[in-house]
C-alpha positions in Angstrom: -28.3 -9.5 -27.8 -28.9 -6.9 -24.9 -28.8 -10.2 -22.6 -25.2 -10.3 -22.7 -24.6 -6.3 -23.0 -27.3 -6.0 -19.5 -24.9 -8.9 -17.8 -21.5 -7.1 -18.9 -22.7 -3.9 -17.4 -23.7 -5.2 -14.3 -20.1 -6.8 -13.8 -18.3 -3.3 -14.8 -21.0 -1.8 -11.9 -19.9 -4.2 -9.2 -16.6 -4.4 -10.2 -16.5 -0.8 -9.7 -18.5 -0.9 -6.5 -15.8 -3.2 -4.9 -12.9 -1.2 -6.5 -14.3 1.9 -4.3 -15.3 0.0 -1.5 -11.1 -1.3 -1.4 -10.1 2.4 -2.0 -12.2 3.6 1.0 -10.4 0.9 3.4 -8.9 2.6 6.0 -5.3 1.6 5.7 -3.6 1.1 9.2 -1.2 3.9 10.3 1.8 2.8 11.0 4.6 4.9 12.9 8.6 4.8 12.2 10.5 2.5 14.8 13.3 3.7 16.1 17.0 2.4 17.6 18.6 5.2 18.4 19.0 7.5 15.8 18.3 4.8 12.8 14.9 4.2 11.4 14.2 0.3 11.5 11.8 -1.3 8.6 8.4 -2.3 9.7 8.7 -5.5 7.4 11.9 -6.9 8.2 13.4 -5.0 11.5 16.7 -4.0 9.2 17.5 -0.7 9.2 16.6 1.9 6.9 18.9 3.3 4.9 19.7 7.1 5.6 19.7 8.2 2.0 16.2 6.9 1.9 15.1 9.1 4.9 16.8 11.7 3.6 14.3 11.7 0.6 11.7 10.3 2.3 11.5 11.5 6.3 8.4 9.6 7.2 9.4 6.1 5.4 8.8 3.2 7.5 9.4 0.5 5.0 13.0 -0.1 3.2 12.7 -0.2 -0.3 13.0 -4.2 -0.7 9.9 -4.2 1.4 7.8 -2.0 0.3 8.4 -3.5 -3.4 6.8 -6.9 -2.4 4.5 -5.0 -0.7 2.9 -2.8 -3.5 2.7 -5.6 -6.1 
């Protein structure tokens, strides 16, 4: 019985070792692009909408991107 418990613990350790190893990824910084005054999304080049970088000044995805980005 402490066969299977031993091998279940191991997976929860290493699943856990590779959840913190992700989390520790640097993540690339990426800046705003600019045309002008508007704020262009790094995904698809459209512009960003104002309201959004009213709320958020450092956004540099529009919200339809960065949706298919976090799932």
């Amino acid at each position: 019985m402490s066969d299977w418990v031993d091998k279940s613990l191991s997976e929860q350790q290493a699943e856990l070792e590779r959840g913190i190893a992700l989390a520790r990824k640097p993540k690339p910084v990426r800046t705003q692009r600019k045309y002008g005054d508007v704020v262009i999304c790094a995904e698809c080049l459209k512009p960003i909408s104002a309201r959004r970088i009213e709320l958020y000044p450092h956004s540099t995805h529009c919200v339809e991107c960065l949706a298919l980005l976090e799932k």
